[in-house]
C-alpha positions in Angstrom: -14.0 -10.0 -10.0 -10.3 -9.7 -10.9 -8.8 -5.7 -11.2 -9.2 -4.5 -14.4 -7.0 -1.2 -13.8 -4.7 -0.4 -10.5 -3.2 2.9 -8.8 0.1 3.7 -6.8 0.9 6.5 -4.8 4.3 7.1 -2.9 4.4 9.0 0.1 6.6 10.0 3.2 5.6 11.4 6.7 6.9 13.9 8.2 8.2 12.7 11.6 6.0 12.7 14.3 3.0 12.2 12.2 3.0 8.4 11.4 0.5 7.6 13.6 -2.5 10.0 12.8 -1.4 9.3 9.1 -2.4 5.5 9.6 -5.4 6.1 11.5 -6.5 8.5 8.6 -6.2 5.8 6.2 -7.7 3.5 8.2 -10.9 5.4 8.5 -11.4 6.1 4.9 -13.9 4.3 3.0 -12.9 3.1 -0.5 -14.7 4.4 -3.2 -17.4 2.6 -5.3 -15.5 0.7 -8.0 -12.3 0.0 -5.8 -11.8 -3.5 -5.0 -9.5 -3.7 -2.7 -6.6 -1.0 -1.3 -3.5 -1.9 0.3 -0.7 0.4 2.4 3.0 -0.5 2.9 5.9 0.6 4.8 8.5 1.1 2.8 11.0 2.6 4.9 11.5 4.9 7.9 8.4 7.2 7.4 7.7 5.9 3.7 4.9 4.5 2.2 3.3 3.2 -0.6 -0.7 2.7 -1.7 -2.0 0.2 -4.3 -5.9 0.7 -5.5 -7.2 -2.3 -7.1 -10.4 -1.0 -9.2 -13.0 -2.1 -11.5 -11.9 -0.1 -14.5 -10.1 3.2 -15.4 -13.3 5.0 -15.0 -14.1 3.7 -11.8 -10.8 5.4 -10.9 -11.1 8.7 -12.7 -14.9 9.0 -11.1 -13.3 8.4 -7.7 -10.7 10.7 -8.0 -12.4 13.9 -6.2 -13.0 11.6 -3.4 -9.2 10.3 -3.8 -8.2 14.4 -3.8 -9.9 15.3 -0.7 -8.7 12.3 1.3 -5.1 13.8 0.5 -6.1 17.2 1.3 -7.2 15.6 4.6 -3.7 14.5 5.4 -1.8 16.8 3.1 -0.2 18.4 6.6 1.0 15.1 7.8 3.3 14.5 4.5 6.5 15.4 3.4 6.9 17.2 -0.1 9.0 14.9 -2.2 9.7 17.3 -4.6 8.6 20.7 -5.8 7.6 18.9 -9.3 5.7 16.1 -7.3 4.5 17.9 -4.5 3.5 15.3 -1.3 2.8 12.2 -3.8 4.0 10.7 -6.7 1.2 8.8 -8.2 0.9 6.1 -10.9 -1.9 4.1 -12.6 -2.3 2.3 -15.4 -4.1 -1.3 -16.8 -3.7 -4.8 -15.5 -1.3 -6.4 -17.8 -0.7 -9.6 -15.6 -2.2 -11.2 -12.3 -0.7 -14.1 -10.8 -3.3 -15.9 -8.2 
């Protein structure tokens, strides 16, 4: 099944704090309707998430899962600004897919 809807979320780690940070998101489990979930390193200490998902409700029903997996590593992140807080997230529809 091809994403329907997809989330991005851009973070930074504080120093020192990379590795529990991976190992965190290695150990979660996606939630029900997510398809698939990629992390990349973006820079020194940055990354970025993309959440492939069902549908826009599968990710709106996920989101209190989504909330306490940041809570989990909220510690571990830098804020990257006092209007964002530790993320800056994004999601919206599928326009295009290239296979």
């Amino acid at each position: 099944m091809a994403a329907k809807f997809l989330n991005n979320v851009r973070v930074i780690c504080k120093a020192g704090c990379e590795e529990s940070f991976i190992s965190a998101t290695q150990a979660w489990v996606n939630p029900e309707g997510m398809l698939d979930a990629y992390w990349a390193k973006t820079g020194e200490r940055r990354y970025c998430f993309v959440g492939l998902w069902e549908s826009e409700k599968s990710l709106v029903d996920a989101r209190p899962q989504m909330i306490q997996h940041l809570n989990d590593v909220r510690d571990l992140l830098e804020e990257l600004s006092p209007e964002l807080g530790v993320t800056d997230p994004v999601s919206g529809t599928v326009v295009t897919h290239k296979g």
